[in-house]
C-alpha positions in Angstrom: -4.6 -10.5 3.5 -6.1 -7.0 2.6 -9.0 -6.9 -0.2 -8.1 -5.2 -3.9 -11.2 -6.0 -5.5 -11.2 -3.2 -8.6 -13.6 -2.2 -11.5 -13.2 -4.8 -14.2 -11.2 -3.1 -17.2 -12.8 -3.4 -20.8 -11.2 -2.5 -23.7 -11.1 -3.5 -27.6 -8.1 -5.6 -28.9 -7.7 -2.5 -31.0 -7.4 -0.1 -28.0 -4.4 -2.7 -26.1 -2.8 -3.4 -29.6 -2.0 0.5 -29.4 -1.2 0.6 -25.6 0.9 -2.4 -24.6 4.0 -3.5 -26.8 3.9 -6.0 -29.4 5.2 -8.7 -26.6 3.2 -7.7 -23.8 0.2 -7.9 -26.4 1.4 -11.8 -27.3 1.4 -12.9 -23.7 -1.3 -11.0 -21.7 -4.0 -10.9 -24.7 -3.1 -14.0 -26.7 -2.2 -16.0 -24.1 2.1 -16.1 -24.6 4.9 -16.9 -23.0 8.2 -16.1 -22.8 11.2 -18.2 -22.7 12.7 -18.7 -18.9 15.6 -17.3 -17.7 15.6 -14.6 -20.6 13.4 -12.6 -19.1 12.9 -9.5 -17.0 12.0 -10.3 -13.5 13.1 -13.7 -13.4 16.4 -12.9 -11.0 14.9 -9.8 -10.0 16.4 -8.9 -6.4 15.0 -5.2 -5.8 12.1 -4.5 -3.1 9.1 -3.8 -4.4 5.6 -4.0 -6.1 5.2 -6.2 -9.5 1.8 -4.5 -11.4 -0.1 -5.6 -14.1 1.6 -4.2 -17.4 -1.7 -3.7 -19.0 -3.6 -2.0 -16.5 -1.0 -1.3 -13.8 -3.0 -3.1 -11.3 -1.0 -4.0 -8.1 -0.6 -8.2 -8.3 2.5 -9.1 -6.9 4.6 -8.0 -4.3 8.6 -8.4 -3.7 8.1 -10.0 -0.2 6.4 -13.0 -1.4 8.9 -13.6 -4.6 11.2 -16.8 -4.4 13.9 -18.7 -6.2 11.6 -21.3 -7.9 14.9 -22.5 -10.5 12.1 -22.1 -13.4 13.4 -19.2 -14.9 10.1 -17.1 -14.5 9.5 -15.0 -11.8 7.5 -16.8 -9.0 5.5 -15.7 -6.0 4.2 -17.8 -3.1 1.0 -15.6 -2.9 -1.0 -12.4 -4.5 -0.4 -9.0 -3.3 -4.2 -8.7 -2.0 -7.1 -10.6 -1.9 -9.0 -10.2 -5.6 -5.6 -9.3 -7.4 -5.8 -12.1 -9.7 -8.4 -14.9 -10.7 -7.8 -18.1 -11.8 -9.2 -20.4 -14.5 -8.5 -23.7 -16.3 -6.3 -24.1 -19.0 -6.7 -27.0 -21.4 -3.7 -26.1 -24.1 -1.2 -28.1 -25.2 -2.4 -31.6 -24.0 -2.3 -30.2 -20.7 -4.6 -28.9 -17.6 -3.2 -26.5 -16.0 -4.1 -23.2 -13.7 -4.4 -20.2 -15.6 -3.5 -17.2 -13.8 -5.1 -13.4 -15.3 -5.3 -10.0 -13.8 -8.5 -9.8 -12.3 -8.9 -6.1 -13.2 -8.2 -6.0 -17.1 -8.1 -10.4 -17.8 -4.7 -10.2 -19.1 -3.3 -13.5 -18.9 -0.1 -13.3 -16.6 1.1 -16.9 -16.4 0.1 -20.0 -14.5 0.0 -21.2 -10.5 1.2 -24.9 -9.4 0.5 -27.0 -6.3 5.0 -27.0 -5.9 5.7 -23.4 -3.7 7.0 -23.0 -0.4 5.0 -22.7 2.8 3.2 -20.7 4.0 0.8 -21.2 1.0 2.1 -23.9 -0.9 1.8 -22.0 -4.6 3.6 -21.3 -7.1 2.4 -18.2 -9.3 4.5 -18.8 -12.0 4.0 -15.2 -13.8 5.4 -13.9 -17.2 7.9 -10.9 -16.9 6.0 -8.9 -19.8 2.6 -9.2 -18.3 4.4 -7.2 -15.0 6.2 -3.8 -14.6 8.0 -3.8 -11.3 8.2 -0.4 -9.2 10.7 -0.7 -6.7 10.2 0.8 -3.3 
């Protein structure tokens, strides 16, 4: 898998509270979700590249998207090497894989153990952390 390692992206809550839109602001800065099968990119079918909607970092691509029957957009791996980082997440009574834009730490959604080969993941992402630019 090719490298993406970028600049790391720092910005006051002030500064995305005027650049993203009130829902991208709840999920990628505060750590939202939206509900499944409602959303954006969930039965998206187009080819193409799935970016970060706060920084427009590339994160996903359209060749490694699958029907997980979650209702959120899922991908069986990154787009590049350093697109995303992940980190533990405690919430909710729960442990669970936190998945953020490595570039700008927007949070994007969470990865399980339950994907398809040839990784075995499950980067279950949030359709208003992405913008999706079709090829």
């Amino acid at each position: 898998m090719r490298s993406c390692a970028r600049e790391k992206l720092e910005r006051s809550e002030e500064d995305w509270k005027r650049t993203l839109t009130p829902e991208q602001f709840r999920i990628l800065r505060q750590d939202g979700t939206e509900p499944p099968f409602r959303n954006k990119y969930w039965d998206n079918h187009a080819k193409g590249v799935y970016l970060c909607a706060g920084c427009k970092s590339e994160l996903f691509s359209s060749d490694t998207k699958f029907e997980s029957g979650t209702g959120w957009p899922s991908f069986y791996e990154p787009a590049c090497d350093g697109a995303v980082e992940v980190t533990e997440d405690k919430r909710f009574g729960m442990v669970r894989d936190s998945v953020v834009c490595a570039r700008c730490g927007g949070h994007l959604g969470h990865v399980f153990n339950d994907g398809p080969p040839p990784t075995g993941l499950r980067y279950c992402m949030n359709s208003g952390a992405l913008e999706f630019r079709e090829e």
